[in-house]
C-alpha positions in Angstrom: 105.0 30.0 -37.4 104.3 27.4 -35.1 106.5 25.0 -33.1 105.2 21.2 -32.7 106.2 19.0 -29.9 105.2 15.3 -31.2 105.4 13.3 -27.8 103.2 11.0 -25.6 105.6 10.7 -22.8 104.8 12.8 -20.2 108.5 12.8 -18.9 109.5 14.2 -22.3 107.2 17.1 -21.9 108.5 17.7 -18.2 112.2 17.6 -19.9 111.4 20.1 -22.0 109.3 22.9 -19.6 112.4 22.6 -17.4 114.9 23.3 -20.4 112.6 26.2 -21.2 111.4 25.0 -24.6 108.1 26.4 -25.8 105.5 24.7 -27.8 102.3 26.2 -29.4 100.6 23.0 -29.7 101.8 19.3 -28.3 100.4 16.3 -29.5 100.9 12.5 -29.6 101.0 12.0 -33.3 102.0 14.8 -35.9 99.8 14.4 -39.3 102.6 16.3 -41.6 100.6 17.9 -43.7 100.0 20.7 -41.1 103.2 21.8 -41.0 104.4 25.0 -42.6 107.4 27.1 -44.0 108.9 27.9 -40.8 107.3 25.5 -38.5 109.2 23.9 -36.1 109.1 19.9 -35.2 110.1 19.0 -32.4 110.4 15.0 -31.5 111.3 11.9 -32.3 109.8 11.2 -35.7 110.0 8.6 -38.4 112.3 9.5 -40.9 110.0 9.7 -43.9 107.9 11.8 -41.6 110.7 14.3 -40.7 111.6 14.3 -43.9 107.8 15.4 -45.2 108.5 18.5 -42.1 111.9 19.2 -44.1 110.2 19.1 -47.5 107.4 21.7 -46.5 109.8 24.5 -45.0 109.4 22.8 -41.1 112.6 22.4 -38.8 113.3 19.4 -37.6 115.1 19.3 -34.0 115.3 15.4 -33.1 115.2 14.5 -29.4 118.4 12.8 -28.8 119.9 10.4 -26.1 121.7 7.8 -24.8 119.9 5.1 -24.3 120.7 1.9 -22.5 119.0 -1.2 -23.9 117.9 -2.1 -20.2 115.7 0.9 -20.5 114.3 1.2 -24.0 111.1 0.7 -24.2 110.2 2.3 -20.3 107.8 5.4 -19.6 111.2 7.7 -18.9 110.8 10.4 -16.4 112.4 14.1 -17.0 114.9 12.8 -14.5 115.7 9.9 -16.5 116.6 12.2 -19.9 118.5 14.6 -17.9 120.7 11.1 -17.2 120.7 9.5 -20.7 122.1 13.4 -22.0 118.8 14.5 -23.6 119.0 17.4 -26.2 117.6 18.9 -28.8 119.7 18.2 -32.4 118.1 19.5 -36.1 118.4 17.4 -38.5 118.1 18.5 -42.4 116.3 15.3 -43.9 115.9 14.7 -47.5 114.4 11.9 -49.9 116.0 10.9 -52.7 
């Protein structure tokens, strides 16, 4: 089993070495079809993507917060996630 964090912000991956959260392989864009039964995705994927990571055994824990419009769309530091309540949420995704 592997856990996947899909990020390219380098705040993200400073958010989650101070939380503790370990990740065998980090990269900027997840190609689903690596994912396995029991895999774990971290992120903040498309939805038909997460739901590919659902539909091959994977985990999907979604990167949540509260984000102000005035700062969508800004490189966020660690510091900045810790503000807008950053945390980890799975999410069971499913295409019908």
């Amino acid at each position: 089993m592997a856990t996947y964090f899909v990020t390219r912000h380098a705040g993200a991956k400073q958010w989650a070495a101070l939380q503790g959260i370990a990740c065998d392989v980090c990269v900027p864009h997840l190609d689903p079809v690596l994912v396995k039964e029991g895999d774990v995705v971290i992120g903040t994927l498309p939805i038909n993507l997460a739901a590919i990571v659902c539909e091959q055994g994977g985990r999907y824990l979604h990167l949540s917060l509260e984000l102000p419009l005035e700062a969508r769309g800004k490189e966020l530091s660690a510091s900045d996630l810790l503000k807008y309540g950053a945390k980890l949420e799975e999410f069971i995704v499913t295409k019908r």
